[in-house]
Structures are given as C-alpha cells and as structure tokens.
C-alpha positions as CSV (number, residue, x, y, z in Angstrom):
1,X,-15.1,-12.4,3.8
2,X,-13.8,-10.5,0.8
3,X,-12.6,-12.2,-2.2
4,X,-9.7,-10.9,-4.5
5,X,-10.5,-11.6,-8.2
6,X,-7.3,-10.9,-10.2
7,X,-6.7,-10.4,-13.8
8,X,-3.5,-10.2,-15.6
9,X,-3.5,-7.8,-18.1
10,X,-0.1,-8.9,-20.1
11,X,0.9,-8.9,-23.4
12,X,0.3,-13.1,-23.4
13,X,-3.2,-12.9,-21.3
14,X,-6.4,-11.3,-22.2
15,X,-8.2,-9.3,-20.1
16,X,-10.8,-11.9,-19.1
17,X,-9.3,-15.0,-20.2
18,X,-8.1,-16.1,-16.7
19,X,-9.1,-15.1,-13.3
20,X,-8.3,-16.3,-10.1
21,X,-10.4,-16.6,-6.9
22,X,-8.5,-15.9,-4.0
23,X,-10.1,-15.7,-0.2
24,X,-9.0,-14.1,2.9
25,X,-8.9,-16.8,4.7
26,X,-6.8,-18.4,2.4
27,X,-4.2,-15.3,2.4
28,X,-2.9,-13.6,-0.6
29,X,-0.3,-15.2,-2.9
30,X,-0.9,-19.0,-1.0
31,X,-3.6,-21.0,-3.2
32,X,-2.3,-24.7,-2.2
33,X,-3.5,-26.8,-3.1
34,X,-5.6,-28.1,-0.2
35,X,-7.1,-24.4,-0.8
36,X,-8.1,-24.1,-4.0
37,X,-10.1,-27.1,-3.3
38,X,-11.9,-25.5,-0.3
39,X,-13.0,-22.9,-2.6
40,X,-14.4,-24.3,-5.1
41,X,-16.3,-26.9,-3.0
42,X,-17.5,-23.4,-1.2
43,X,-18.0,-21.6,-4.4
44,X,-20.1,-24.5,-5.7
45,X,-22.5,-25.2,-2.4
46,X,-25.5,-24.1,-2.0
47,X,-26.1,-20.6,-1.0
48,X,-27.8,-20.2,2.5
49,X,-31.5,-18.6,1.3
50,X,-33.8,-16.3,3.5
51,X,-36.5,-19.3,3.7
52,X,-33.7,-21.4,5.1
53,X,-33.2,-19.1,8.0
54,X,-37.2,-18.8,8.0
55,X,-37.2,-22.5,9.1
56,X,-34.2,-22.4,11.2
57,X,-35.9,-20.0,13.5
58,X,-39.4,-21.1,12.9
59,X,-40.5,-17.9,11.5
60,X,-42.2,-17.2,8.1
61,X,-40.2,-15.8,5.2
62,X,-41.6,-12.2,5.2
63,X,-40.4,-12.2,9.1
64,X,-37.1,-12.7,8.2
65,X,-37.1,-10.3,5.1
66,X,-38.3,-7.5,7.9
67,X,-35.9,-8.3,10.4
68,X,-32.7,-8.5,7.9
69,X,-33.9,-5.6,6.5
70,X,-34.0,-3.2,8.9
71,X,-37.6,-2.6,8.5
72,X,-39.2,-1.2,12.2
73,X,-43.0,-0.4,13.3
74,X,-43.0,-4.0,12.8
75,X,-45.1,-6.3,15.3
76,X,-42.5,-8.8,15.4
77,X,-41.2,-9.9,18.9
78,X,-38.5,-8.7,20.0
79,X,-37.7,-12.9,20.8
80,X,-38.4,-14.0,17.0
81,X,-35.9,-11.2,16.1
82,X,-33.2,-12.4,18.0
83,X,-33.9,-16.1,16.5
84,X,-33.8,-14.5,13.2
85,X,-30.6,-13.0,13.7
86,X,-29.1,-16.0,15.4
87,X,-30.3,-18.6,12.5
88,X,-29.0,-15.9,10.0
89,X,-25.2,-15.9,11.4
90,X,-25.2,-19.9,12.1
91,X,-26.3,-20.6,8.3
92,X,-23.9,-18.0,7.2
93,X,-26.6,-16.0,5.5
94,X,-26.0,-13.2,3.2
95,X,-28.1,-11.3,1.1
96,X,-27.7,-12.3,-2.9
97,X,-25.6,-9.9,-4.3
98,X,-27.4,-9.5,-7.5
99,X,-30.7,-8.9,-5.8
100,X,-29.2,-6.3,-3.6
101,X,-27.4,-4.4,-6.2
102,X,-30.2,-4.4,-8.2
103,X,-32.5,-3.0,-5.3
104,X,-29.5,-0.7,-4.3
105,X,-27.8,0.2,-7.0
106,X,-24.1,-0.9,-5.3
107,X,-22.4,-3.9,-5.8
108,X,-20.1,-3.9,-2.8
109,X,-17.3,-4.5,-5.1
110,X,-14.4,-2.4,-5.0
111,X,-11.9,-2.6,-8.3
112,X,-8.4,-2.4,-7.5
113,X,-5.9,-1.8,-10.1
114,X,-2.0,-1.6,-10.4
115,X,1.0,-1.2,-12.4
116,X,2.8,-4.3,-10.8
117,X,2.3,-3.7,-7.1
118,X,0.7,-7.6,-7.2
119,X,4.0,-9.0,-7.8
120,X,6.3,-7.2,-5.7
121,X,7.7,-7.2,-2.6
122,X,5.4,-4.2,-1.6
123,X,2.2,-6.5,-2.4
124,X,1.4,-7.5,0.5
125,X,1.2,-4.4,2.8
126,X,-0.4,-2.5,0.3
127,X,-2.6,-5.3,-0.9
128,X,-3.7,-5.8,2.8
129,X,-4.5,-2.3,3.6
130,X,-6.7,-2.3,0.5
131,X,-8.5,-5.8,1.9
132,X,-8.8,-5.0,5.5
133,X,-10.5,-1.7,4.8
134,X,-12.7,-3.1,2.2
135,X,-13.7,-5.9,4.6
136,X,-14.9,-3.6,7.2
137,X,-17.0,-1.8,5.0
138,X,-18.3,-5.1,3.4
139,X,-16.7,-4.5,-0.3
140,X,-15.2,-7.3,-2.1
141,X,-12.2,-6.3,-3.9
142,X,-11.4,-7.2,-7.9
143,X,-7.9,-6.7,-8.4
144,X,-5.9,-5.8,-12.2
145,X,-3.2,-5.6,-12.9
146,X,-1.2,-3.9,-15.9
147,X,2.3,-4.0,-17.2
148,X,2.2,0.0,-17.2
149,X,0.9,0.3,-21.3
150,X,-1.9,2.9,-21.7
151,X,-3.8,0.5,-23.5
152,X,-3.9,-2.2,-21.1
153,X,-4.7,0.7,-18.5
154,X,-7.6,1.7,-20.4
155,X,-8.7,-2.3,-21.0
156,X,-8.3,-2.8,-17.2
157,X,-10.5,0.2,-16.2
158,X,-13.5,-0.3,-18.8
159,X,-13.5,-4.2,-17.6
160,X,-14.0,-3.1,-13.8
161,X,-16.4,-0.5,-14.7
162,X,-18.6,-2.9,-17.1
163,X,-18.3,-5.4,-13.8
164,X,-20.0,-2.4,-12.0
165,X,-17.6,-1.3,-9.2
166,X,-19.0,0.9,-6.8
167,X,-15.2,2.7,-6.8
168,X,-11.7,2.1,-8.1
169,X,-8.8,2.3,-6.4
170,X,-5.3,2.7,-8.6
171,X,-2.1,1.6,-6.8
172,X,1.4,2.1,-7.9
173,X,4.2,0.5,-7.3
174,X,6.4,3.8,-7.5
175,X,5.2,7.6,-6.5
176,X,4.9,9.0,-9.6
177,X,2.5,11.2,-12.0
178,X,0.9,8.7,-14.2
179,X,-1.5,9.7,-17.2
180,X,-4.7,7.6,-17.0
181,X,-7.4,7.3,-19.1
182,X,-10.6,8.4,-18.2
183,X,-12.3,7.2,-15.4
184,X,-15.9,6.3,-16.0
185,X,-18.4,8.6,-14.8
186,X,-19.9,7.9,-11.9
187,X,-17.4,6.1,-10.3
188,X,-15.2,7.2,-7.2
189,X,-11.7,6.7,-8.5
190,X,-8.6,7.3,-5.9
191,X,-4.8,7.1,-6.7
192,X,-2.5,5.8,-4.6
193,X,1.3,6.5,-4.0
194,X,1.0,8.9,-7.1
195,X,-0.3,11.8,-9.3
196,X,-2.6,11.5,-11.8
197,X,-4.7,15.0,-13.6
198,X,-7.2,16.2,-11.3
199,X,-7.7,12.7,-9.1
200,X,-8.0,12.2,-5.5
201,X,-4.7,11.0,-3.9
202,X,-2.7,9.3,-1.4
203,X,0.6,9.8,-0.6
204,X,3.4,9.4,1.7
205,X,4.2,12.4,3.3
206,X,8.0,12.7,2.4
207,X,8.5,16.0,3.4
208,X,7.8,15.3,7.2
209,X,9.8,12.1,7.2
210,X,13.0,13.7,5.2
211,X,12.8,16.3,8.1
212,X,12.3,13.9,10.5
213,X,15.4,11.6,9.5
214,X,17.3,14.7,9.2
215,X,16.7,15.6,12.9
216,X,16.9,12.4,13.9
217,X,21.0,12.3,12.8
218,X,21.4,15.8,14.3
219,X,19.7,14.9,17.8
220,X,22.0,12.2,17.8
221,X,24.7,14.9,18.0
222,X,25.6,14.6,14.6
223,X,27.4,17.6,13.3
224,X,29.7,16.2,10.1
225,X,27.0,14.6,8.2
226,X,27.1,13.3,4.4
227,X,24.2,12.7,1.7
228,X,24.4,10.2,-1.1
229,X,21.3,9.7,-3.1
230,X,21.0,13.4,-5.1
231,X,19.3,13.1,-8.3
232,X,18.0,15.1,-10.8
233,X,16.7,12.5,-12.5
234,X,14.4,11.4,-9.2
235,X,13.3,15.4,-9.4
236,X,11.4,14.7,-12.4
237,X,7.5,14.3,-11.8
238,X,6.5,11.4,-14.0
239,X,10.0,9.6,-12.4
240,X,9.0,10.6,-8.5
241,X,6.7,12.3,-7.5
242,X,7.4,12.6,-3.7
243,X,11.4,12.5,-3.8
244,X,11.5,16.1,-4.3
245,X,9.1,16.6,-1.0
246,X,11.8,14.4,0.9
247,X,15.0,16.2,0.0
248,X,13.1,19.8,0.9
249,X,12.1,18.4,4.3
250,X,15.9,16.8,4.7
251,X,17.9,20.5,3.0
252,X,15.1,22.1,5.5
253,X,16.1,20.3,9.4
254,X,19.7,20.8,8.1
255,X,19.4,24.5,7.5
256,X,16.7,25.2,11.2
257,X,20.1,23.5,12.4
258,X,22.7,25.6,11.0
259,X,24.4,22.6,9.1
260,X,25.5,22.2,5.6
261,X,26.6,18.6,4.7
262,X,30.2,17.7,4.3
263,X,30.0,16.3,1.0
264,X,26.5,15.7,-1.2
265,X,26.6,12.7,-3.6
266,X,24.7,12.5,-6.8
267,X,24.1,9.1,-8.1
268,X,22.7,8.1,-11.8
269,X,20.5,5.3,-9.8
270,X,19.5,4.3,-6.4
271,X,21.1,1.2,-6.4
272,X,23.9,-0.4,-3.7
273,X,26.8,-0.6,-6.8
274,X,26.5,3.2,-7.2
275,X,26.1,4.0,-4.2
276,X,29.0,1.7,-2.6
277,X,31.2,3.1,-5.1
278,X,30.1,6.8,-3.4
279,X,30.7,5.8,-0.2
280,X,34.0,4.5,-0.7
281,X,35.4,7.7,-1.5
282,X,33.5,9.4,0.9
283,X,34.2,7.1,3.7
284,X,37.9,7.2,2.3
285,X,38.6,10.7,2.9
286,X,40.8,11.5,5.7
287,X,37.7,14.1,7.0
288,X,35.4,11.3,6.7
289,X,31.5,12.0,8.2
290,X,30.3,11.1,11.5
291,X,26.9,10.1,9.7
292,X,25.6,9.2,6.1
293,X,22.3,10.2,5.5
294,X,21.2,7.7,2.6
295,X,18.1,8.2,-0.1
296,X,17.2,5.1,0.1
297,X,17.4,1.9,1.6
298,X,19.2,0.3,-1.5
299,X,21.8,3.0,-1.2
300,X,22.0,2.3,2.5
301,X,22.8,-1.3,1.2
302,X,25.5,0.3,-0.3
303,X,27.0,2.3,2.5
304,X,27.0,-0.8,4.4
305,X,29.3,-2.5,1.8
306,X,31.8,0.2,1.1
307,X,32.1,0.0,5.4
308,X,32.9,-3.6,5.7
309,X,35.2,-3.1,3.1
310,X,36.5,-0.1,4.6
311,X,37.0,-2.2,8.2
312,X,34.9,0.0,9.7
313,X,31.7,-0.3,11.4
314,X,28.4,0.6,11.1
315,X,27.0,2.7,14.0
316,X,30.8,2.8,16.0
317,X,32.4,4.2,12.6
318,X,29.6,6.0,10.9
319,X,26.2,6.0,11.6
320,X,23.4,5.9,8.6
321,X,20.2,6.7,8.7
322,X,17.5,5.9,5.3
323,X,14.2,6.1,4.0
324,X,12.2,3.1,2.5
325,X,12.2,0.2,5.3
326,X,12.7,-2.6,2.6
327,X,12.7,-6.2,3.7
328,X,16.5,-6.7,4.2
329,X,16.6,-3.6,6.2
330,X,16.1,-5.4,9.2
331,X,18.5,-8.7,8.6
332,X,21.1,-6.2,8.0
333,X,23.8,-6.0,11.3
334,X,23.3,-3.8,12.8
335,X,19.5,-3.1,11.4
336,X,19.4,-0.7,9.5
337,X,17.3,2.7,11.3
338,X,15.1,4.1,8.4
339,X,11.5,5.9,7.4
340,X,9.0,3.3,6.7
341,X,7.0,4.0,3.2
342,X,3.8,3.1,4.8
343,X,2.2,0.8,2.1
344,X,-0.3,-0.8,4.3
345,X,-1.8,2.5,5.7
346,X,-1.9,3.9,2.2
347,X,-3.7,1.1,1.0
348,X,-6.4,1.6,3.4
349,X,-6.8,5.6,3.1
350,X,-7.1,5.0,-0.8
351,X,-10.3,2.1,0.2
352,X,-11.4,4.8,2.3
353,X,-11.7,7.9,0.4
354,X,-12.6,6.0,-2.7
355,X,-16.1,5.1,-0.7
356,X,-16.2,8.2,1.0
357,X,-14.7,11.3,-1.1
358,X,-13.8,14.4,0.5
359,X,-9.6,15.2,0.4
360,X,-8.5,16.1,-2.9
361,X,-4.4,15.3,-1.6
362,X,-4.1,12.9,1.3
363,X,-0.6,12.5,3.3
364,X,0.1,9.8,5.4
365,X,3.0,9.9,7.7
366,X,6.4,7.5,7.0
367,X,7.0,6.0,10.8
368,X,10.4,5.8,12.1
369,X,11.6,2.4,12.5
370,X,14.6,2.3,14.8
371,X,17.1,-0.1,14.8
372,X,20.9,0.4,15.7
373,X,22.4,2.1,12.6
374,X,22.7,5.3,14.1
375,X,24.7,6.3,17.6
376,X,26.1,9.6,18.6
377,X,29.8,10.2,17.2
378,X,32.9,9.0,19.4
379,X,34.5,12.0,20.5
C-alpha cells in the first residue's frame, strides 16, 4: 500500500509544519472522517515483526530471515518455506523500512513534486499514474507541492532529498520550460509535462495528435475547415512548451491534404469569451466552415456558445473537433470529439523512468476520444 505524504509549500505554511497521511485505500483527496481515524489507529499498532511470523509458522527467527530474504543453499524445507510465506502475508509482514534502507541503501520512497497539479482538476489522473506505478514497484510516494516561486522550489526539493528519496519526480500542471534548481546528486530526477535544462522528460506527444485531429476533420470529408486558437503568445517556450508541436502536426495533415483553412483565428487567451466572440464572426459569415478545428477544449466551449446563439447546431451545422478532453467535454450535447492530454499515462512514464533512467525525451501519445461533435458536411 503506498502512502502519499503531502506538504504545502505556501506563503502561510512552512515546509514541514503540516503533513498529511493519505492511503490508497482511502483514495486521494477523501480523508473522512471515518478515515482518518482508520489511519491513525493503523499508524499507531503494532508493526508485524519477523519473530511474530517465526511463531506463526513454528519456525525459528533465522528461518524466517532466510526465507524473506531470498537467501538459497539453505536446508530449509521446502514445507516450512511455504509456512513462512503464508504466516508473512496473513500478519501483513513487511520488512522495517529503516533497517532495509540502511542495509540497502534505498528507501522505497519516491518524492513527487508540483506546481499545483495537487489541486486541480488534472490531480487525479496524473496523481494516479504516479501512485499506481509507484505501487507496483513497491515505492511510497511523498508529494510537495509549490506555488511556482523558485524559492519554495528549491525548499521543496532539498526537504525530499534530506528525507532520502530514492528519485523525484517533478509534475506540472502546464507544458512548459521551467528553471529548477539543482537537483541533488545522486538522485534520479524526471520532469513531467515540461522542459527543464538538461532533465529527463515526459511529454505529450502534440505533434501526432494535432495531425491526428487534423485528419480526423478531413476523413470526415471535411474540405471548408476553420482554426481559432493561434497564438503567439502559446509559441513561447516558458508559456508552452508542446503547443508549438501541436499546430506543426495540425499546418502538417492540412498541407499532405492540399487544404488551407478558410479563416485562422488568433486569440489573446484560450478561454470560451474569446473564443465565442471568434466564432461568432466566423460562424456569421455567409461562407461559413463546414468544421472548426478548436485549440483547446475551452475554446471549443466557446464555439459551442457562439452556435446555440447562432441557432445552429453542433455536428448538423458545423462540426468541431479539440484537443485537451477536460471534464465538461463530455456533459457537453453533443460531446464534445477531442485529443485526450494523457495525464494518467504521463504520470506513470515519469515513476518509471525516474527508477529506471534511459530516454532523455519521452512522448506519450494523446488518444482520440470520440464523441458526436464531428459528422461529414451536409451536401
């Protein structure tokens, strides 16, 4: 069972003044109370020891200390093993931590730290991938989290490392190119859903899915297609740093098809007020588009607003196609088709390479989630 230690590091909490014990079992973000009080009677029982499960099997202690260990050439029977073993799981046995990091070296702690993913409505995919893979390779997971200031960075990182993490994973809440500050030696750092100096990362692979929402549209024998979402702002590394991969892959299908869209829209935010105001003149127009392709999902929120204001509807009118899958995509009528950012997998790649290093850039591919936004044009 893993446990989730988690730190606010705010400007009105200090970095070790309050942490909160969180289980699996109990699920993220739900300590009832009920809960809170089956932990700490857990916290506070008495840990199975290695000369319980010596008397549970009716063995002697150094038995049971060569059969958990591994250790073979043994002349233990094969039936006292098994008894062992069985005694072991009933009791809930585990070796000490303390003793076993000492004699290993490892902690089997992982230290997770973010910018805000914790209290957003990304937390719990990412946060899941991180404590699924970190429960199947037998890590517990001690999460920080920062409000995005260098120095609460730095505090957040030097308080896992002194807690002797065997890695650290860094998760953002937006891809983008962060400065961090140093990472301590020794210690398997991976970023995820950003840029960061010469660090390990994991990323959404934006360029595929742009292409693929792109094609998408056109397969759908879309020929009179629109774009609202262009931003320079977005091209700017420290801002995004993947939103520059998804317009290549979207200006990319377009062009292997021969298309050019009938009108591009540049907005000063991603946001559904921009972006309805865009797609009222654009839906508007007398040549109006068979199809908006959105950047995002908000925008898409948008589109759906300047429609229904519009009288028209969404898939018989226009179809739209986005990128994100945010919560309200699918309460939206018809859903809303669009490329999921694929938090939970991301979360788990970052677990994984931070134990096991080897890819210097990793990209994860951003599913199609179909719902009924998009239909081929009438006519």
């Amino acid at each position: 069972m893993s446990v989730v230690m988690l730190n606010r590091f705010s400007r009105t909490v200090s970095p070790i003044s309050r942490v909160v014990h969180v289980s699996r079992r109990m699920g993220y973000g739900r300590a009832r109370t009920g809960e809170s009080r089956w932990l700490t009677r857990r916290s506070m029982s008495k840990r199975p020891t290695q000369a319980d499960v010596a008397r549970s099997a009716g063995v002697s202690a150094t038995t049971v200390s060569l059969v958990l260990n591994g250790r073979t050439g043994t002349r233990i029977s094969d039936d006292a093993a098994r008894r062992v073993r069985v005694a072991a799981e009933t009791l809930g046995y585990s070796p000490d931590p303390t003793a076993l990091s000492l004699r290993t070296g490892r902690t089997k702690t992982l230290g997770f730290v973010s910018d805000g993913v914790t209290v957003t409505r990304y937390a719990s995919a990412m946060i899941r991938g991180v404590l699924d893979a970190a429960e199947s390779k037998g890590q517990s997971v001690m999460m920080a989290e920062v409000d995005d200031h260098p120095d609460r960075w730095e505090r957040a990182i030097v308080d896992l490392s002194d807690r002797k993490v065997d890695a650290i994973v860094v998760g953002l809440m937006v891809a983008r190119t962060i400065e961090l500050p140093p990472m301590p030696s020794g210690v398997s750092t991976v970023i995820v859903n950003g840029l960061s100096g010469g660090l390990p990362s994991v990323l959404p692979d934006e360029f595929a899915a742009g292409r693929a929402a792109a094609e998408y549209v056109i397969r759908a024998g879309h020929r009179r297609i629109a774009f609202i979402g262009r931003s320079e702002r977005m091209l700017d590394p420290v801002v995004s740093a993947t939103v520059g991969r998804r317009y290549q892959g979207i200006d990319r299908a377009m062009a292997d098809a021969g298309l050019h869209f009938t009108t591009t829209c540049d907005l000063p935010e991603w946001e559904p007020g921009p972006a309805r105001e865009a797609a009222m003149s654009v839906l508007g127009s007398p040549s109006r588009p068979t199809a908006i392709l959105a950047a995002n999902d908000r925008v898409a929120f948008g589109v759906y607003q300047a429609a229904a204001d519009l009288g028209l509807t969404i898939a018989q009118d226009v179809s739209v196609m986005s990128f994100d899958d945010e919560a309200l995509a699918d309460y939206l009528r018809p859903g809303l088709t669009t490329m999921r950012l694929p938090y939970r997998d991301m979360g788990m790649a970052g677990v994984r390479e931070a134990l096991n290093p080897g890819n210097d850039l990793l990209e994860l591919p951003m599913p199609l989630v179909e719902r009924g936004s998009v239909a081929p044009p009438r006519g």
